[in-house]
N, C-alpha and C positions, 0 to 999 in steps of 0.2 A: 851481520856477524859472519866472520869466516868461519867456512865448515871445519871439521878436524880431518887432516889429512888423516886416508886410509893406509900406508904405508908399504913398504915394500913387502911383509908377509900375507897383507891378504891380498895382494897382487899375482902371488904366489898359488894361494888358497882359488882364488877365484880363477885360476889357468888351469887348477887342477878340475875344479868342479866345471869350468865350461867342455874340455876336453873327454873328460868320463860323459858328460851330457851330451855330448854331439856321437862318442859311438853308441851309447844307448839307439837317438834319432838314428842312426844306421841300422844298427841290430835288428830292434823291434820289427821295423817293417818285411828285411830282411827275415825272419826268423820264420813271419805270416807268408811272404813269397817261398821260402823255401818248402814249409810246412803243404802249400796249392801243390807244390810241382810232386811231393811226393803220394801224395793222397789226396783225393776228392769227396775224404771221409767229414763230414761237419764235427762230428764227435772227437774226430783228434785233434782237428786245428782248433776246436776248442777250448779242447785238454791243454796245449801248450797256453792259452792266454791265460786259463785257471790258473795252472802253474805257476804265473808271472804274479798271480793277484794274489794269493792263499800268504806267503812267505810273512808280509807284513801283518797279517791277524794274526798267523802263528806265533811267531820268534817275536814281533816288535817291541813288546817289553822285556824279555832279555835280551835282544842287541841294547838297550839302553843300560839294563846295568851292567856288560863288559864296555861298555862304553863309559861307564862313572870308573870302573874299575882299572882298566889302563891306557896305556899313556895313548891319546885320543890321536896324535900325527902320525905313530909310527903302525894303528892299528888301521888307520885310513890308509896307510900305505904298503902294507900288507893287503888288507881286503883288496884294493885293484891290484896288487901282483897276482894274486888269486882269482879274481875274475879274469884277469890276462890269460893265464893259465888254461881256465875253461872255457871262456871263448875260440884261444889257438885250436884247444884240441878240436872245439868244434870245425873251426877252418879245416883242421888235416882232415876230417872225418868227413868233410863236405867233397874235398879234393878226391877223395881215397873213395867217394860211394858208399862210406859206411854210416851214414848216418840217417838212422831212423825214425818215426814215429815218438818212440818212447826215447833214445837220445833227446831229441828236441825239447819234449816235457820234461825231462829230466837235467839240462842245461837252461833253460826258462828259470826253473823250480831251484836251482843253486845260485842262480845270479840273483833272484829278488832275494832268497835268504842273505846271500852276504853283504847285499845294498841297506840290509834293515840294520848291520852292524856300522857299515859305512853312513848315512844318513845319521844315526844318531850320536857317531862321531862327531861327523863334522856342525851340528847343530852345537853340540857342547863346544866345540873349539871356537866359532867364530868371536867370542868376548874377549876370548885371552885375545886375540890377533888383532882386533881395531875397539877404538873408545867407545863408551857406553851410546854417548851421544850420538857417532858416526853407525849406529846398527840397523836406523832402517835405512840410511841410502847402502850400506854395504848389504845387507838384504835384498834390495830393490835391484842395484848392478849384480848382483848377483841370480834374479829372475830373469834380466833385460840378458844378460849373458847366453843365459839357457833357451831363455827363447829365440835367440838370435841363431845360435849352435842348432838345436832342434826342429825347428823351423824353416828357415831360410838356408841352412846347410845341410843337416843332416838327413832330415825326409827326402828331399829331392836327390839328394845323391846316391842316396839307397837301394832305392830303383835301378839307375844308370850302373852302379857298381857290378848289382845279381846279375845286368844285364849282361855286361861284360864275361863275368867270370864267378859261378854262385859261390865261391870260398872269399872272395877277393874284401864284400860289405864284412866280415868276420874279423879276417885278418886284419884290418885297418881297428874295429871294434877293438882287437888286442893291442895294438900298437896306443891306442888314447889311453889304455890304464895303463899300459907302463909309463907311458909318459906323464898321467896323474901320477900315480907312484911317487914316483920321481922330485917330481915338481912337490910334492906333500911332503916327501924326505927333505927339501931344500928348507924350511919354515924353521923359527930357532926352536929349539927343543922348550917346552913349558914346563915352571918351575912342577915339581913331583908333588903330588896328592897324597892324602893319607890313604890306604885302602877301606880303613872301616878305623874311622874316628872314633874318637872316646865317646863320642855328644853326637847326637844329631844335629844337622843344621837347622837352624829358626829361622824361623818367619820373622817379618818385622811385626812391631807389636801390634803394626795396626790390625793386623790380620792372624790372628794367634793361631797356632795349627790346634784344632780341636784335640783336645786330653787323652791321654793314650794312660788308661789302667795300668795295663801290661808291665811289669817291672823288666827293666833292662837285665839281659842273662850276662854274667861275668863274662868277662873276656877269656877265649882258651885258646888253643893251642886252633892249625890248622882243622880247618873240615874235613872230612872225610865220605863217602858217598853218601847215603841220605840225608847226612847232615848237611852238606853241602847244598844239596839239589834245595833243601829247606831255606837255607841262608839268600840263594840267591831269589825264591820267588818274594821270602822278605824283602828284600832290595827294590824288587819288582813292585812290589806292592807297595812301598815308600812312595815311589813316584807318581802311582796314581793316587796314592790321599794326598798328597800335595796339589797334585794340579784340582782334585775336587774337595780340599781343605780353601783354596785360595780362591776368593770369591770372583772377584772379574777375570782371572785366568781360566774358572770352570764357563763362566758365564761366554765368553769369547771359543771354549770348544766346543762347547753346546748349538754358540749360533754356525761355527764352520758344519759342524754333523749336519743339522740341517739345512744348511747352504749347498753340500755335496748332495744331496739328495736331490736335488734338481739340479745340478750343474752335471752329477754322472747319469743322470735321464737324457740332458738336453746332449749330450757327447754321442750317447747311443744311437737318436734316431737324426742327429744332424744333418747328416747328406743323406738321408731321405727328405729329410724337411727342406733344403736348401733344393735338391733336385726336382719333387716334386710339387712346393707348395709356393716356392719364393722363381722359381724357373730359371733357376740359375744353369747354364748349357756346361754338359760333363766336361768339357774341354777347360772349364771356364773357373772348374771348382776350387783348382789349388789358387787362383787369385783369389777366389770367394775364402778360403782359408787361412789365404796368406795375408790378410786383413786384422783376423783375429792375433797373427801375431806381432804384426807393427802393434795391436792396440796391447799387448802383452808387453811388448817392448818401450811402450811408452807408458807405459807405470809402472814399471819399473821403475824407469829415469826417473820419475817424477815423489816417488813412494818418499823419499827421503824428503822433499822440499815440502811435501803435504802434511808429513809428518811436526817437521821445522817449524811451521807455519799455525798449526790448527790443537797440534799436542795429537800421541798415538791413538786414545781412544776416541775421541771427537774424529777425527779421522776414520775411523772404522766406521763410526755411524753413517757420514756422510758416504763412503763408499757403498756401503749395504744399498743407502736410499737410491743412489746410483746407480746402481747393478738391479733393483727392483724394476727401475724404469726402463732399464736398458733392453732385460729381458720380456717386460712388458711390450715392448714398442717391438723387437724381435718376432714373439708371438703374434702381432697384430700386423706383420708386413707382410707384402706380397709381391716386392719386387726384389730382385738382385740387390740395388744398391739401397734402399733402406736397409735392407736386412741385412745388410754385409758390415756398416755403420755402427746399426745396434749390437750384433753380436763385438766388433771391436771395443765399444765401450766397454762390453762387458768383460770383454778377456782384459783388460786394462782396471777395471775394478778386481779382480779376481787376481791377479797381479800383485796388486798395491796389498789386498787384503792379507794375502800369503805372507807376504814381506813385513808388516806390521802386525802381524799376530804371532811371528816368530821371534820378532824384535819386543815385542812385550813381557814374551818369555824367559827371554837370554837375559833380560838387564832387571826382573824379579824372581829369580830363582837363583840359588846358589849355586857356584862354579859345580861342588861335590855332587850335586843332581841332578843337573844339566841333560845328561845324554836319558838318565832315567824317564822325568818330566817331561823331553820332547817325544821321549817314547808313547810315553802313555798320551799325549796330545793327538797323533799323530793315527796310534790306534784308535782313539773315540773316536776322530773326526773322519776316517774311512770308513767304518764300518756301517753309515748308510749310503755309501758309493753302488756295490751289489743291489741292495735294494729298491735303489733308483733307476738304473741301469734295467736289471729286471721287469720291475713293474711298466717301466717304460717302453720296452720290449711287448711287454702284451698288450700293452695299452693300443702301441700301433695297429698292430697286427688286429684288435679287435676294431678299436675305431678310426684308425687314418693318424699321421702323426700330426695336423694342424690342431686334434681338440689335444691331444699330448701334450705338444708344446707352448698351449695355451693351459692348459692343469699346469705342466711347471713352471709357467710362470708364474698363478695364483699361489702354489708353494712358495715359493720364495718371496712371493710380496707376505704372505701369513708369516713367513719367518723373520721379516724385516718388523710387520707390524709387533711381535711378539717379542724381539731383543732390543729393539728401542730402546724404550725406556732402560732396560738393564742396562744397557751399557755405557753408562755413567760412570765417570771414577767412584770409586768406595774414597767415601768423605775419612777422614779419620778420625781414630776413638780419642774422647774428650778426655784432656790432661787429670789425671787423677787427684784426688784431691790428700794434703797430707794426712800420713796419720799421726798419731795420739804422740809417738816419738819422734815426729820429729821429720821422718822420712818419708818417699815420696811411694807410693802405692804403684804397683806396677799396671800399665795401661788396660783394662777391660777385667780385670778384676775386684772385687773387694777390700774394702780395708779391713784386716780382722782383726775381730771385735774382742 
């Protein structure tokens, strides 16, 4: 069967999102170099990566409902005029000597805020832009993108840029969100949303949103401060009982939470793992790295045909079992090239998994909650990131990172053993039987009597 072509706007969609991706892969590293040259304080260079991580616990479910609220291309394209904006200025302020400490944190700390708006954008938008069917290979080209951008471009260039000239990684940073901008302004405008509907949006029957008491408030006039600030964490709130109203969609962010929970351990003590345990020689590491993202890039490509092929959740399973072994066989190496192998796998499972559990999302949730739902997805499944990260921090530090990265590996096999079976499609509720008049009973209720 021919695929569905992806078309000229997510062609569009996908130049912006690699573009904004690849000066991120600039920035980032840039921001840690720059942060070295001005203090050799740990507490600040820190502070600036806190800064980058705090933004999405904070705001992520309010970027999702300005993201249900307006028009999702022209806010995507705003957000990177606005990062542009704060990037330059960093440029100038790099050029000019005037950027400090608290700059730093304080530009870190504004760009992950308006990425939580941009992100849950662009997650709502991809449906309207290509066919239900085409969502996980345009998901998939769309990880293989970023990892190509971020990886094989922008990290290595990062370096060479500060090397050059330290304003110079910044400047280019601004010049990819105007050109995102840009390129997001170019996409047809999508038809206009309601703000706030008469009716919530439903579930299908199979899955019925659990009964809300609460009687609906008439409709009034504009909000006004605390009424407003009220409205919108309702909104807020909408998004997370949806995603934990809907069974295999909560089931699928439950097993991600746990997934990140040892994928943001195994990130922290890597290249001590890789340096000291697998002997991989320092010169040698960005190949040793640059493994992980061919195996990122190649499931990508591949996300859509797995999909194609197996159906999205069967597909999830076999990847998990996948990424169990991977990281199994990772934890039990002890040379360069097995371990460089296994960790590809894994970045390649982690890949696919992204791309199909995002694809899951977009084609059973309504257009009107969209950016909400991915919000609130997006918030569960970070929020054991820190805690993985952490623990796996001390973990080294007390025993050596080989028994570390042998614990996360048993995590993540206990979390493979544990969403197995869950992750089965939910069968559907059995056709209702008629009632007394005639008609048909609606699915998973009573007929009354």
């Amino acid at each position: 069967m021919t695929a569905p072509p992806l078309g000229r706007d997510y062609r569009l969609l996908w130049s912006a999102a690699v573009s904004s991706r690849l000066g991120d892969a600039l920035r980032t590293p840039a921001l840690a170099l720059l942060a070295a040259t001005l203090t050799r304080d740990p507490r600040v260079i820190a502070a600036v990566t806190v800064a980058g991580q705090l933004p999405p616990l904070l705001f992520g479910l309010l970027g999702g409902v300005y993201a249900d609220r307006w028009d999702r291309r022209r806010t995507m394209a705003v957000v990177d005029g606005l990062r542009a904006a704060v990037v330059g200025g960093l440029a100038v302020a790099v050029a000019l000597d005037g950027a400090g400490g608290a700059a730093l944190v304080t530009v870190a700390f504004l760009l992950a805020a308006l990425g939580t708006l941009f992100d849950s954008a662009s997650f709502a938008l991809l449906p309207s832009v290509v066919p239900p069917a085409a969502l996980p290979r345009a998901n998939g080209r769309l990880q293989a993108g970023s990892a190509v951008a971020g990886g094989f471009l922008g990290a290595p260039a990062a370096g060479v840029l500060f090397a050059l000239a330290a304003p110079l990684p910044f400047a280019v940073d601004a010049l990819t969100f105007l050109c995102a901008a840009l390129l997001t302004l170019a996409l047809r405008p999508t038809p206009p949303r309601p703000r706030r509907p008469e009716t919530r949006p439903r579930r299908p029957e199979t899955q019925p949103l659990r009964p809300d008491s609460r009687s609906r408030r008439p409709q009034r006039g504009p909000e006004r401060g605390p009424e407003r600030g009220r409205a919108v964490w309702r909104e807020a709130v909408e998004g997370m009982r949806w995603v934990r109203g809907d069974a295999m969609l909560w089931r699928l962010t439950v097993a991600t939470a746990g997934c990140n929970l040892a994928i943001s351990g195994l990130m922290a003590v890597l290249v001590l793992y890789a340096l000291d345990v697998l002997r991989v020689p320092p010169a040698g590491y960005g190949l040793f790295a640059a493994g992980a993202v061919l195996g990122g890039l190649a499931g990508g490509l591949g996300a859509g045909r797995l999909a194609a092929h197996l159906g999205t959740v069967p597909a999830l399973r076999l990847v998990l079992a996948g990424q169990a072994v991977a990281l199994t066989g990772l934890a039990l190496a002890r040379h360069p090239v097995p371990g460089g192998l296994a960790l590809a796998v894994f970045a390649a499972g982690t890949t696919v998994w992204n791309s199909l559990w995002a694809s899951y999302g977009q084609r059973h949730v309504p257009a009107a909650l969209l950016g909400r739902v991915g919000a609130a997805q997006r918030l569960v499944g970070l929020l054991t990131a820190p805690v993985g990260a952490t623990l796996a921090g001390l973990g080294g530090a007390a025993y050596g990172v080989g028994p570390v990265a042998a614990a996360l590996a048993g995590v993540f096999v206990l979390v493979t053993l544990a969403v197995w079976r869950l992750l089965r499609p939910v069968p559907p509720a059995p056709a209702a039987a008629p009632t007394s008049a005639g008609t048909a009973a609606r699915p998973g209720r009573r007929p009354s009597r």
